[in-house]
VOBA-1610 file (N, C-alpha, C; in pm, whole numbers, padded with zeros to 5 digits, always signed):
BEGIN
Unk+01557-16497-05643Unk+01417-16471-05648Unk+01388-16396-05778Unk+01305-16435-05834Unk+01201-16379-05969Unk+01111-16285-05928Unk+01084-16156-05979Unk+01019-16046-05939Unk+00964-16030-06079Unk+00847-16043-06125Unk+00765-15921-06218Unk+00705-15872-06188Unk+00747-15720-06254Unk+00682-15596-06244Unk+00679-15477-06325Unk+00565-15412-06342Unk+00559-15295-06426Unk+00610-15193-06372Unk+00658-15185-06256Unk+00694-15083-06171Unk+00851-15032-06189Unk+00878-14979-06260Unk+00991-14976-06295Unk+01084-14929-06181Unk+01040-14799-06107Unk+01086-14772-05978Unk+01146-14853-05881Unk+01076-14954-05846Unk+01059-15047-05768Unk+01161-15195-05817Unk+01159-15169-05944Unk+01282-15289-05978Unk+01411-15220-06024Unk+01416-15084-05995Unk+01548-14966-06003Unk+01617-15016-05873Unk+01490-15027-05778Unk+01567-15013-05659Unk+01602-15124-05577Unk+01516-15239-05616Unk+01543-15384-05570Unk+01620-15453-05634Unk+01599-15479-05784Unk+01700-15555-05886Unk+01807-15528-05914Unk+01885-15658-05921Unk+02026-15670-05955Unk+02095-15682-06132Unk+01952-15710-06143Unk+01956-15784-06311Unk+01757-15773-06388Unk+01771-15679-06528Unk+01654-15691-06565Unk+01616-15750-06696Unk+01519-15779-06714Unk+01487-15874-06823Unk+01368-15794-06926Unk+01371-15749-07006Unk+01256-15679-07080Unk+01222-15821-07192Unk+01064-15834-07183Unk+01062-15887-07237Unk+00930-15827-07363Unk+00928-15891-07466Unk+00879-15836-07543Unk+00804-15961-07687Unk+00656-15964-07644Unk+00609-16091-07706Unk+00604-16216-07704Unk+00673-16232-07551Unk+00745-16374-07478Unk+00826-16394-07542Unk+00934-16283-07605Unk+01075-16338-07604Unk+01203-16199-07508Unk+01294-16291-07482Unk+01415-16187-07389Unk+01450-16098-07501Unk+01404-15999-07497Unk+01475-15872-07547Unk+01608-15786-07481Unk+01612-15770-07393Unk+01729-15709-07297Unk+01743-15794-07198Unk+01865-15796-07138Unk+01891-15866-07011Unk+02032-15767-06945Unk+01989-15671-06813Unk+02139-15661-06802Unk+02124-15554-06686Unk+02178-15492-06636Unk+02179-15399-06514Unk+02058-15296-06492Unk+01987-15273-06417Unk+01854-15237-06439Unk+01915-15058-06466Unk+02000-14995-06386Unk+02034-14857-06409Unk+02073-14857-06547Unk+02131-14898-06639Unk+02220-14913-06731Unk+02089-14915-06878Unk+02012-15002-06828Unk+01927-14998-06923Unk+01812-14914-06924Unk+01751-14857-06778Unk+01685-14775-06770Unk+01701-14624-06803Unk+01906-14603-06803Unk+01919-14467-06840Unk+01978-14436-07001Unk+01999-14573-07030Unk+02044-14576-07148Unk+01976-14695-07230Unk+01851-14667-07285Unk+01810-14770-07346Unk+01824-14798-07449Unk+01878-14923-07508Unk+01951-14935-07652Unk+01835-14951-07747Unk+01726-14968-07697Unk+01647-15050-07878Unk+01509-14920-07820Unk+01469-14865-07928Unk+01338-14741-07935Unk+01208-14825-07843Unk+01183-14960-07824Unk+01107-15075-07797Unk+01110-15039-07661Unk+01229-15007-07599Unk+01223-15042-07471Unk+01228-14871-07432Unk+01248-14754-07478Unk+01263-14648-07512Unk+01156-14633-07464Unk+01019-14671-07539Unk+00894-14671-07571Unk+00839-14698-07498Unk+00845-14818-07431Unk+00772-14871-07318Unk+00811-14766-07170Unk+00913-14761-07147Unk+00994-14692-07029Unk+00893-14512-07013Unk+00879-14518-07127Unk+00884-14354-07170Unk+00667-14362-07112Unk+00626-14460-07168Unk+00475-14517-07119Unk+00436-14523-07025Unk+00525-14582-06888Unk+00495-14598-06786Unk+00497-14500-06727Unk+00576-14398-06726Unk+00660-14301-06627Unk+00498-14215-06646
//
């Protein structure tokens, strides 16, 4: 199943696998903890840091 959402919480705790995307292209793809506590590119830094 395909889930989008801005909810980052909510795909911490349901998802197995996340997809950031950015301009309609895949920017990240990969463990939602992993990227949420360690975000590699300032982009996704940025966004993460927006929502909260």
């Amino acid at each position: 199943m395909i889930v989008v959402s801005h909810e980052i919480r909510f795909a911490l705790n349901v998802g197995n696998r996340l997809i950031f995307m950015d301009d309609g292209r895949i920017i990240h793809d990969g463990d939602p903890r992993e990227l949420y506590e360690n975000p590699p590119t300032e982009r996704l830094r940025d966004f993460l840091h927006a929502i909260q």
